[in-house]
Steps between C-alpha positions, in 0.01 A plus 500: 500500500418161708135485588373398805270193551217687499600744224530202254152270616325904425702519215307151351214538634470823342491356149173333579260775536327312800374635805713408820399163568514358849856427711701175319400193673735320777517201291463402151278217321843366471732309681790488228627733252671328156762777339608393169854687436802536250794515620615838586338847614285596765378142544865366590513771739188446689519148495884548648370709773186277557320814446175385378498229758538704820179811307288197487586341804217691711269407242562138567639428104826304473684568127625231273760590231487341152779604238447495108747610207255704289134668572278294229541167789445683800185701349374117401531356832368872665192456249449144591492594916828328556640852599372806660740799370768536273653769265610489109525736211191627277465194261441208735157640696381510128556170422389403844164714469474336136524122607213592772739535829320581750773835623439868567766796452578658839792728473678602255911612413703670243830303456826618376483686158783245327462184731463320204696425202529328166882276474652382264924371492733750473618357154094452423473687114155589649582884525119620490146440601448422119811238485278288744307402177453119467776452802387290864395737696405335872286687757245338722164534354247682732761654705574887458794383261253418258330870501842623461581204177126699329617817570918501426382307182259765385738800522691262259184474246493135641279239648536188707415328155836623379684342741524145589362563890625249744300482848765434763506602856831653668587160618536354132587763323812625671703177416350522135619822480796435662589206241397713181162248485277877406565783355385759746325460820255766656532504884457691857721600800697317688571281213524758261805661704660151529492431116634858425822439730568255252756608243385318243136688539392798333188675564336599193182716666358563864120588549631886530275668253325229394257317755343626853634306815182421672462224707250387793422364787216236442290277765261242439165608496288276714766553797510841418085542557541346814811663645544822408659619820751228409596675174533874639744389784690309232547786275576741766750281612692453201454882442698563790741214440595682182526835597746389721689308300523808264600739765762252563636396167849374589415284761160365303736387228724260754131413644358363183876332411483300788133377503500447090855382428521757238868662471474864689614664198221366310284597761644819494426534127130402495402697797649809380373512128330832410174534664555205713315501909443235708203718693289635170222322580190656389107463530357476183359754335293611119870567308562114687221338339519726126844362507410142533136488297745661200723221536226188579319636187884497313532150612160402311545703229833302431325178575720419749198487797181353345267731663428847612544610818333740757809587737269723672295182677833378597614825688487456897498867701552425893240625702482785688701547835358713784745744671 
């Protein structure tokens, strides 16, 4: 089911337990809106369609686009007020949140159930979680491949001690891959699906039974206080950007193609892995923020963040909508 406009600003507003506030303002403390993005998704869409631009248009907000590889450097410059908005996987806001960022959760979405995978060579005598065992195994650290490196490890009885853990983005670790440089790299849709039409790559796990697929929509907090009208429209919009691109699969896979570069038939693969959809976007909710304390506190547990967290005092609810 597609909800209307007003459906979905009722449906966030609703998670804040406030009392109808008064009508959105005309205009916005604002006069631009930064989006940090990764290539891909709903944000390729909307930024192909100018979709963003022509919602905040009568609000008097022009939108500047900024791309990044990975969420850790987008969340930095989003903490620092060098962007407004931006999406990435569970890990980075907690690294963000750690180092003092100034950002606030707005939205959240549950990504596909095996968008992510562990790969080694086909020829690779790693044949198990527990052959990765003193091998180079690259992920980016603070990204959600490096929940998934704690978690596939620990099914194995391994740690990121046992391994020899390389930090390298997508960028650097596809060729190192590529040239047999690590053992086994850790890594996300799209460039998951163009490493496993490889034939010389093997995927040893996906995140199917083993880690959640959360991942959220984040805004800087300071622009956030000031402009929360900005932030509802925003999220409504890409609501209803995705839902349509869902409804329309086929032609949302030649979309993306086109804007991204990406093959269509690895488009086609990482927008129709189980539980993948381009419209779940959620407000968050209690099970949200369990999910997320559980894994901040995991993160300091491990020593891997060198504080705790209260994810609760960096939850945003949009305010109320009358009608």
């Amino acid at each position: 089911m597609t909800l209307s406009r007003r459906d979905t600003l009722k449906l966030f507003a609703g998670a804040a337990a406030l009392a109808a506030l008064p009508a959105l303002p005309a205009r916005a403390a604002t006069s631009e809106f930064r989006i940090g993005w990764q290539k891909g998704g709903v944000f390729a869409l909307a930024k192909a369609e100018g979709a963003i631009e022509k919602r905040l248009a009568p609000l008097g907000i022009t939108v500047s686009w900024n791309e990044f590889t990975s969420g850790p450097p987008l969340l930095e410059a989003l903490g620092a007020n060098a962007l407004d908005f931006g999406s990435t996987g569970d890990i980075p806001p907690l690294f963000a949140q750690s180092a003092g960022g100034d950002l606030l959760y707005v939205a959240a979405t549950k990504g596909a159930i095996d968008g992510s995978a562990i790969l080694v060579k086909q020829d690779s005598p790693i044949q198990s979680l527990a052959d990765l065992r003193g091998k180079k195994v690259a992920f980016k650290r603070g990204s959600s491949s490096h929940n998934f490196a704690v978690k596939a490890l620990r099914t194995a009885g391994l740690g990121l001690g046992d391994v020899d853990a390389l930090d390298l983005g997508p960028p650097d670790a596809a060729p190192a891959f590529a040239t047999g440089q690590i053992d086994a790299w850790i890594i996300w849709d799209p460039y998951f699906a163009i490493a496993q039409q490889q034939p010389d790559t093997r995927v040893l796990v996906t995140t199917e039974g083993i880690v959640d697929s959360w991942g959220y929509y984040l805004a800087n907090g300071t622009f956030t206080k000031a402009n929360p009208n900005v932030l509802v429209e925003v999220i409504d919009e890409l609501a209803s950007v995705g839902a349509r691109a869902q409804a329309n699969l086929d032609d949302t896979v030649d979309d993306i193609s086109k804007i991204t570069g990406v093959p269509v038939e690895i488009q086609k693969i990482a927008l129709t892995r189980k539980g993948a959809d381009l419209g779940a976007i959620q407000p968050l909710d209690e099970t949200i923020l369990a999910y997320q304390q559980a894994l901040a506190d995991e993160f300091h547990d491990l020593g891997i963040i060198p504080k705790k967290l209260d994810i609760g005092s960096a939850f945003w609810y949009a305010p109320a909508v009358e009608g």
